[in-house]
ZAKOL-813340 format. One line per 4 residues: for each residue y, x, z of N, C-alpha, C, O. Coordinates in pm, 1 decimal. Example, Ala and Ser with C-alpha at 12.3 -4.5 7.8 and 13.67 -1.06 7.14 Angstrom:
BEGIN
-569.0,1319.0,780.0,-450.0,1230.0,780.0,-330.0,1320.0,780.0,-331.9,1423.6,846.5 ~ -225.0,1285.0,708.0,-106.0,1367.0,714.0,3.0,1290.0,787.0,113.8,1340.9,803.9
% end
This chain:
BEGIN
9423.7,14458.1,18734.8,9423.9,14599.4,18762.6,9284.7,14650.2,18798.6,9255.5,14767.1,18773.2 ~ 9205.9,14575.8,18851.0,9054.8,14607.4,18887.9,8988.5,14604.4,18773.9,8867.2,14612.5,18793.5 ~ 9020.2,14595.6,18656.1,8953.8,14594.9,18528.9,8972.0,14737.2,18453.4,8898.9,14796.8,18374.3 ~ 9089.3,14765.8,18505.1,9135.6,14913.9,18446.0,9026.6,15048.1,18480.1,8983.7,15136.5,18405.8
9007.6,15024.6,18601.5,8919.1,15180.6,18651.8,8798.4,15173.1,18572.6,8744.7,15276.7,18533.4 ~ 8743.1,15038.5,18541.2,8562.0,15055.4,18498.1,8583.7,15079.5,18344.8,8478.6,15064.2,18282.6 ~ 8692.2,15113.4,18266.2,8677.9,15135.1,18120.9,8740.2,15281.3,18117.6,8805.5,15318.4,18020.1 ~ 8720.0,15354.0,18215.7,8736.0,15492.4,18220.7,8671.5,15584.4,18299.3,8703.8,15687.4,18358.4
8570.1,15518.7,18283.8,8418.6,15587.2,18298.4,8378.4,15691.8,18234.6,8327.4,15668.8,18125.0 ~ 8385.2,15801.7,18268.7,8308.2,15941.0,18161.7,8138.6,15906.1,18163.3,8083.6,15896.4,18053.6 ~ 8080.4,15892.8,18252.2,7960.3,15883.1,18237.2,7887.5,15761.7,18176.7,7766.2,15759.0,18155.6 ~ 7987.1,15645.8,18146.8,7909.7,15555.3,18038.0,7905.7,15559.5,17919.1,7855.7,15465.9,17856.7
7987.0,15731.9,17820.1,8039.7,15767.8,17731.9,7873.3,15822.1,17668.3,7799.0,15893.9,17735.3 ~ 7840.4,15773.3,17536.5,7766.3,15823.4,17462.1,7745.6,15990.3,17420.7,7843.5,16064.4,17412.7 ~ 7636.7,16028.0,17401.1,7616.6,16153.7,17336.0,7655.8,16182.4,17232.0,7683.0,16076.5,17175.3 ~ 7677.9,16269.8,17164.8,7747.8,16294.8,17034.9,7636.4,16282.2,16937.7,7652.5,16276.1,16815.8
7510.7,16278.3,17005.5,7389.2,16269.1,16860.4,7381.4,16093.9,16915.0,7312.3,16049.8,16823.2 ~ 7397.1,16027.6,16964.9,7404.1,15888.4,16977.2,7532.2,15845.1,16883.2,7516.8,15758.3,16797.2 ~ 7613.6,15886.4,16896.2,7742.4,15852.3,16834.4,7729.0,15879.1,16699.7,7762.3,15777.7,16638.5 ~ 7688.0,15989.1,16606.0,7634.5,16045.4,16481.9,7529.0,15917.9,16428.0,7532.2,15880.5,16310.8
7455.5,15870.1,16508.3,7318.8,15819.0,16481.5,7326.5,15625.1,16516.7,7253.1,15526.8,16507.0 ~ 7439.3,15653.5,16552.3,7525.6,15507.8,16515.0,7419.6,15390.9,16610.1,7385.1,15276.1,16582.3 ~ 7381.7,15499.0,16758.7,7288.6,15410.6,16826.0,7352.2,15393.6,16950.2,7294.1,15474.6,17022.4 ~ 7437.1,15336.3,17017.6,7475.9,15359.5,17139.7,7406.3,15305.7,17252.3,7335.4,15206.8,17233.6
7416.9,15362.5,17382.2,7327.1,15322.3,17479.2,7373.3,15191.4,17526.6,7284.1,15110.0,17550.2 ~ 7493.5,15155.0,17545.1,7522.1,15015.5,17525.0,7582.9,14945.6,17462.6,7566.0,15010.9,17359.7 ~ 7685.6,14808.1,17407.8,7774.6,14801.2,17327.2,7932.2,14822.2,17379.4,7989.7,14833.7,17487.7 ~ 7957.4,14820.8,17277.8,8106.9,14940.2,17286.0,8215.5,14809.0,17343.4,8275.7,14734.8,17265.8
8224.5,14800.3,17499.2,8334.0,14691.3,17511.4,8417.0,14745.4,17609.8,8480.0,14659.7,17671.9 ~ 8438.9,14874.6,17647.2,8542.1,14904.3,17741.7,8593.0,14966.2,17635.2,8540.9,14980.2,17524.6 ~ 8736.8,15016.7,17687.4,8842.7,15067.8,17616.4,8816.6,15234.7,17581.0,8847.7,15307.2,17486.5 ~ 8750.2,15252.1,17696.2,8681.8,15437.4,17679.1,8569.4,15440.9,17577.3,8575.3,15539.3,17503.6
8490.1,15375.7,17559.8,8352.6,15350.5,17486.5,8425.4,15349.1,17340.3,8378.5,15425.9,17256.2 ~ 8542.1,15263.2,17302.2,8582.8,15246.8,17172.9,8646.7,15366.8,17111.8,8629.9,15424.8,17004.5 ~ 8730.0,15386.8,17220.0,8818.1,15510.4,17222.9,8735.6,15645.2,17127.7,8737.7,15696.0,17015.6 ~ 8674.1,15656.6,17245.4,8523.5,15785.6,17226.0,8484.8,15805.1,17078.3,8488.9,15901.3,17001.6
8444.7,15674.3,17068.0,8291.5,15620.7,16896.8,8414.3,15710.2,16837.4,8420.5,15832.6,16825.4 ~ 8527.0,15592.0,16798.1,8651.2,15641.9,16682.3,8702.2,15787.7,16719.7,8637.5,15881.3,16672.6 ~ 8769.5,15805.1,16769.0,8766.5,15916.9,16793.0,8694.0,16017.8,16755.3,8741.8,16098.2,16675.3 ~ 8581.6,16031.6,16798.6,8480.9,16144.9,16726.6,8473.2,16136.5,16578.8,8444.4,16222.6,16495.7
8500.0,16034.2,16568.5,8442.7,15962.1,16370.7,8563.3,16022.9,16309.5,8574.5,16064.4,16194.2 ~ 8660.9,16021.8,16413.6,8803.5,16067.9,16318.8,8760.3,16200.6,16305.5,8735.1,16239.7,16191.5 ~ 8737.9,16328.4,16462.8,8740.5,16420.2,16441.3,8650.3,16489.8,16359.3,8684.1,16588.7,16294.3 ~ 8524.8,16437.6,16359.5,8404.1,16480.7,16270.4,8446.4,16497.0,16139.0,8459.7,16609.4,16090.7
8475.8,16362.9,16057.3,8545.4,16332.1,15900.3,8666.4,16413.6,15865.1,8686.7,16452.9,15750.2 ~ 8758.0,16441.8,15980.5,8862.9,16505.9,15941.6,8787.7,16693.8,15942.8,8839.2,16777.6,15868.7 ~ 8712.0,16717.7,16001.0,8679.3,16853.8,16003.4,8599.0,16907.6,15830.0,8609.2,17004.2,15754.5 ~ 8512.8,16763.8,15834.4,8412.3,16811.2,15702.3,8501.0,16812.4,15583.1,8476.9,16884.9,15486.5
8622.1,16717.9,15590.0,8716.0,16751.6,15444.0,8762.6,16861.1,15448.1,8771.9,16917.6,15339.1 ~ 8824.4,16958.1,15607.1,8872.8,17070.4,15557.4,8800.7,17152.8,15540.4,8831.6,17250.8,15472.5 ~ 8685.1,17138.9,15595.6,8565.7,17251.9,15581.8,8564.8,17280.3,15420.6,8564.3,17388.4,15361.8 ~ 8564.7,17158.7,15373.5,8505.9,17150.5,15182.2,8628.4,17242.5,15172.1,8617.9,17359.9,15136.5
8764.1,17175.0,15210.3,8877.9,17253.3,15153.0,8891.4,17398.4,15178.9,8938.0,17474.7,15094.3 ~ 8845.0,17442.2,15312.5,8841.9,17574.7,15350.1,8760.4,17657.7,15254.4,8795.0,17763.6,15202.1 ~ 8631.4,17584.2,15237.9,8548.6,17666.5,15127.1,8602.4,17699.9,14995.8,8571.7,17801.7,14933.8 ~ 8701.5,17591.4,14947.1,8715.9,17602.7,14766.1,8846.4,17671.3,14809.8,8915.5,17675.8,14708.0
8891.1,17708.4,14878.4,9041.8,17786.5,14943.0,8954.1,17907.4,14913.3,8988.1,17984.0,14823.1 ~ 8850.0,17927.9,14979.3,8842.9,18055.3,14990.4,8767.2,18143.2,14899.5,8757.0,18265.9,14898.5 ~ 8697.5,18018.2,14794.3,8688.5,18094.4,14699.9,8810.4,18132.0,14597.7,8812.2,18245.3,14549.6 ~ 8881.1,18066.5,14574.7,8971.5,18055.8,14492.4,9091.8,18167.2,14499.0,9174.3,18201.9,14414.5
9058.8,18224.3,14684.3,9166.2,18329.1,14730.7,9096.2,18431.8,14817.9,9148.0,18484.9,14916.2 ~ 8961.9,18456.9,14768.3,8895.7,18569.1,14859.2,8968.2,18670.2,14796.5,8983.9,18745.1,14893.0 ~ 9035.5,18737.2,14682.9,9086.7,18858.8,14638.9,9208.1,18874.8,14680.9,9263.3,18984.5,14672.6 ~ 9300.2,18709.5,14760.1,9447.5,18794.4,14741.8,9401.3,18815.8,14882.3,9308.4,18778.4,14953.9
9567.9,18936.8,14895.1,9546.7,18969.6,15012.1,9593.0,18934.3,15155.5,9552.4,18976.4,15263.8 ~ 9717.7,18819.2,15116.2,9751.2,18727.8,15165.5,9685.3,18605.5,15212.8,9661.1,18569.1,15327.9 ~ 9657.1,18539.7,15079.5,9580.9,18421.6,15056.8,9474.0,18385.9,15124.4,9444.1,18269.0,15149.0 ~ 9380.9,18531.8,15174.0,9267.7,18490.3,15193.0,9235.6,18467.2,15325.5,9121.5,18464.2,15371.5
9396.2,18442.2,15418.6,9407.4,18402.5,15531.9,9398.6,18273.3,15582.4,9373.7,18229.4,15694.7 ~ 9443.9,18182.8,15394.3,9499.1,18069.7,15415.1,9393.4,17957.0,15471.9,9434.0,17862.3,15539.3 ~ 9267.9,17973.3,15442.3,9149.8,17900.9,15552.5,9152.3,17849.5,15642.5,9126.5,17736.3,15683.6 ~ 9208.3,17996.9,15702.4,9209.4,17948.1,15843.1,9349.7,17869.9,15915.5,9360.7,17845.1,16035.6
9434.8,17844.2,15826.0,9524.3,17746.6,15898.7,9451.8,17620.2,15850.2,9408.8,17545.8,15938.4 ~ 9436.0,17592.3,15746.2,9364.5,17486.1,15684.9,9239.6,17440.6,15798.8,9226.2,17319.3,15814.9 ~ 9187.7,17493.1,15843.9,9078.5,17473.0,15927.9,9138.3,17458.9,16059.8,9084.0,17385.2,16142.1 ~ 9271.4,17538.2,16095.1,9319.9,17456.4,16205.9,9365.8,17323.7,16177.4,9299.7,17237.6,16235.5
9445.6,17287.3,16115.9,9506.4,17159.4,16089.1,9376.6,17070.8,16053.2,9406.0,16951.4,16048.2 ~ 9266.1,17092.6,16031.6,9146.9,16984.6,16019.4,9138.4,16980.8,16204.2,9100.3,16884.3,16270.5 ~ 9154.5,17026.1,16222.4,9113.8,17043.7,16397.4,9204.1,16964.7,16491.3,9153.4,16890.1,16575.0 ~ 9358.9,16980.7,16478.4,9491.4,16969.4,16544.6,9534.3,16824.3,16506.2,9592.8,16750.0,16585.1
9499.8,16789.4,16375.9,9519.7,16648.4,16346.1,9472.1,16559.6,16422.0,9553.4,16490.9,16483.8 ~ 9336.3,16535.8,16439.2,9264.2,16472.0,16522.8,9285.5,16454.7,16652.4,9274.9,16358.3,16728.1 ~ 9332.4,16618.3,16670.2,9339.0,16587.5,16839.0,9484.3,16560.7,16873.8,9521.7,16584.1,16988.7 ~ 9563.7,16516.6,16789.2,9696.9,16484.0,16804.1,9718.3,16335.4,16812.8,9699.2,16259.3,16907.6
9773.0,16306.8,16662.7,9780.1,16213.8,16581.3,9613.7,16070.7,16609.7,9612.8,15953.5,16647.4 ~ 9507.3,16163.4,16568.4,9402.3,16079.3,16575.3,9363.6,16029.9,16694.4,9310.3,15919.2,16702.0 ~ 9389.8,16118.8,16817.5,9397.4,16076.2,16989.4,9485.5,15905.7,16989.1,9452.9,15800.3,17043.7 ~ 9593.8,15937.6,16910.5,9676.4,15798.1,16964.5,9627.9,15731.9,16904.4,9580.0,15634.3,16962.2
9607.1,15742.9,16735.4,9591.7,15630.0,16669.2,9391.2,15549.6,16704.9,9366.9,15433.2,16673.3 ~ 9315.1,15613.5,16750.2,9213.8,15578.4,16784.4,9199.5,15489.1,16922.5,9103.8,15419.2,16955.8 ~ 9317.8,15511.2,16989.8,9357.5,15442.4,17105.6,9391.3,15331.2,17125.5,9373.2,15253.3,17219.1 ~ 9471.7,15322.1,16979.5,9607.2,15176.7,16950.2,9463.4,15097.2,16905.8,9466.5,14975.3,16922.2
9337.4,15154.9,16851.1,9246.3,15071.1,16768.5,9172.4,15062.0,16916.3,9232.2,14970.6,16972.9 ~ 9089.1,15104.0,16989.8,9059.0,15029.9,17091.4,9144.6,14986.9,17158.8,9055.2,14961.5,17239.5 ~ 9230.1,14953.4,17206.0,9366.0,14904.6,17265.2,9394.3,14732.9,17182.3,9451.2,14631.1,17221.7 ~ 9332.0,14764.0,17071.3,9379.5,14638.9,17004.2,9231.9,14559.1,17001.7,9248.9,14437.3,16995.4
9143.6,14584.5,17003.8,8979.9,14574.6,17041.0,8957.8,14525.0,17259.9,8870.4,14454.6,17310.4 ~ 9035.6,14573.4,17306.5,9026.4,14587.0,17372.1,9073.9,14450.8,17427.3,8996.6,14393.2,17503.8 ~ 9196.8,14390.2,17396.3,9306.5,14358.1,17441.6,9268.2,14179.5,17369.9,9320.6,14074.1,17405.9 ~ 9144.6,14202.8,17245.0,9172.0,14070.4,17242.7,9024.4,14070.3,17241.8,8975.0,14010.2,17146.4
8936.1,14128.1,17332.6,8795.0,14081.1,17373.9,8674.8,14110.7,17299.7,8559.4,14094.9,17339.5 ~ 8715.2,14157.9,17181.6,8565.4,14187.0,17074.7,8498.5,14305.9,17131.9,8537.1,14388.7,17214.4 ~ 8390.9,14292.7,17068.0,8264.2,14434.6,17144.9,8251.7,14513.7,16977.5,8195.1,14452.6,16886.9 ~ 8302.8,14632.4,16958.3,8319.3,14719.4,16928.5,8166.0,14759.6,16820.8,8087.0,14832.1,16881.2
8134.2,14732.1,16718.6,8004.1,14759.5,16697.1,8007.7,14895.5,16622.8,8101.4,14912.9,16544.9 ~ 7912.9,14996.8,16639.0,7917.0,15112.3,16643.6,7929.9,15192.5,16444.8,7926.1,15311.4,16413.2 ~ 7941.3,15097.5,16374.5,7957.1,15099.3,16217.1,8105.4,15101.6,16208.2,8160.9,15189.7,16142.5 ~ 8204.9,14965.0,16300.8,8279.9,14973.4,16270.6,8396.0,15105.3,16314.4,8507.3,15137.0,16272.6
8300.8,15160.0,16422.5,8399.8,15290.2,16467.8,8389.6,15341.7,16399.9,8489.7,15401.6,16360.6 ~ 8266.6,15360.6,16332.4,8296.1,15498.7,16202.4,8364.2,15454.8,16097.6,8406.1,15541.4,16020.8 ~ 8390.8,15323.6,16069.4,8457.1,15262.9,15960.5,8630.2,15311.3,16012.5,8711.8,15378.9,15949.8 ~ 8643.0,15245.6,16151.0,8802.2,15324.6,16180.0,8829.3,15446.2,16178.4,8943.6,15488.0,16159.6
8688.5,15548.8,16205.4,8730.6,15684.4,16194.2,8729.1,15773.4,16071.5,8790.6,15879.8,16066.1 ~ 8629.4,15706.3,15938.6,8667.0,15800.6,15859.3,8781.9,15723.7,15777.0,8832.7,15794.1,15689.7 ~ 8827.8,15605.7,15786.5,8957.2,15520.6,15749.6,9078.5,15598.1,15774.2,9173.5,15593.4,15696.1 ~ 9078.4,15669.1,15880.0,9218.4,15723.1,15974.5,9197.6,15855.6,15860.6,9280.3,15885.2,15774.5
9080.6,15917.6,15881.7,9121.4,16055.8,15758.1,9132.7,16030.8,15607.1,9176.8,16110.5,15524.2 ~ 9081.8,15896.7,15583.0,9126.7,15910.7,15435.4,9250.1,15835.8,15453.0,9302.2,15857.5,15343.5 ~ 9316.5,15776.5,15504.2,9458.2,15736.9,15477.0,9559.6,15889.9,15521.3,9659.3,15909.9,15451.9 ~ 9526.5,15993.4,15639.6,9554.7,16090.2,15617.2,9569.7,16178.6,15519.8,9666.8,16253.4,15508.4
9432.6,16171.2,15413.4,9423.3,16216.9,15336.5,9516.4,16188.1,15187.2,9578.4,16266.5,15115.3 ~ 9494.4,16039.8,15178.9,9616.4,15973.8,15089.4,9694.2,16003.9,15101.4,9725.2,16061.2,14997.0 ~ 9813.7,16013.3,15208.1,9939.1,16047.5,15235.3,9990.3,16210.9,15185.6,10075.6,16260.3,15111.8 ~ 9880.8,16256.8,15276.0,9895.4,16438.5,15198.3,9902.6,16430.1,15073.7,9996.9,16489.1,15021.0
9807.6,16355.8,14987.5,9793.2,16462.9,14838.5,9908.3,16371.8,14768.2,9961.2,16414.6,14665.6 ~ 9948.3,16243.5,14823.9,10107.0,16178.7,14728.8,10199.9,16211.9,14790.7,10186.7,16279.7,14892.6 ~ 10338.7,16165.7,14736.7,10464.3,16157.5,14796.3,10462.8,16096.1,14871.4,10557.0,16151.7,14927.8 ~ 10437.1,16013.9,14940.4,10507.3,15904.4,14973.0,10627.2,15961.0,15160.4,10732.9,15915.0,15203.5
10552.6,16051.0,15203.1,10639.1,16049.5,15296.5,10779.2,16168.0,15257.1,10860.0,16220.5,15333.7 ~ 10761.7,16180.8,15088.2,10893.7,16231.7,15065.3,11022.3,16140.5,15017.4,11141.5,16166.4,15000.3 ~ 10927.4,15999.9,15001.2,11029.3,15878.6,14934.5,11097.6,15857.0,15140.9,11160.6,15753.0,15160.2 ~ 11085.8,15917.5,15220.8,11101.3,15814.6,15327.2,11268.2,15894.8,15372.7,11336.0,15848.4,15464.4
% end
């Protein structure tokens, strides 16, 4: 239980241009540190696909008069995913990092975080969660 408080540290948590720049101030071995990297990697990756999508949305529907609202849900759901869905699942991945001792190297968080939006992404554009 004395192991629990020191991996929920806010202030040993990297900068967001440290985290971008794939340099961290130390290596990633508490459960908050892993948490954090992935996490951001999810939310960052998941924002820039809808951004692209928001853009070709909005060219494609700047005339209707409906349509040309549709952006902006699109740009929420790049937003809401992450902080939902990507909160837990970035958790279960340091949680599982965590739990069996490895130190977290700062490639592979971005490898779990833009992983989490393209399997997001897979799922959206097939069926598959209509076969379920």
């Amino acid at each position: 239980m004395a192991s629990a408080g020191k991996d929920f540290k806010t202030e040993d948590l990297d900068s967001v241009l440290n985290v971008i720049g794939l340099s961290p101030n130390d290596p990633l071995d508490s459960f908050g540190e892993m948490w954090y990297q992935v996490f951001l990697w999810t939310l960052f990756s998941s924002m820039f696909v809808h951004i692209i999508a928001c853009l070709i949305s909005l060219c494609q529907l700047r005339k209707h008069t409906v349509g040309r609202w549709i952006p902006l849900s699109v740009f929420a759901m790049g937003v809401i995913s992450p902080l939902t869905g990507g909160v837990v699942s970035s958790a279960a991945v340091a949680a599982l990092y965590r739990a069996s001792g490895f130190v977290m190297m700062p490639f592979y968080a971005l490898v779990w975080g833009v992983g989490q939006t393209i399997i997001v992404c897979f799922v959206s554009f097939t069926r598959i969660l209509a076969t379920l």
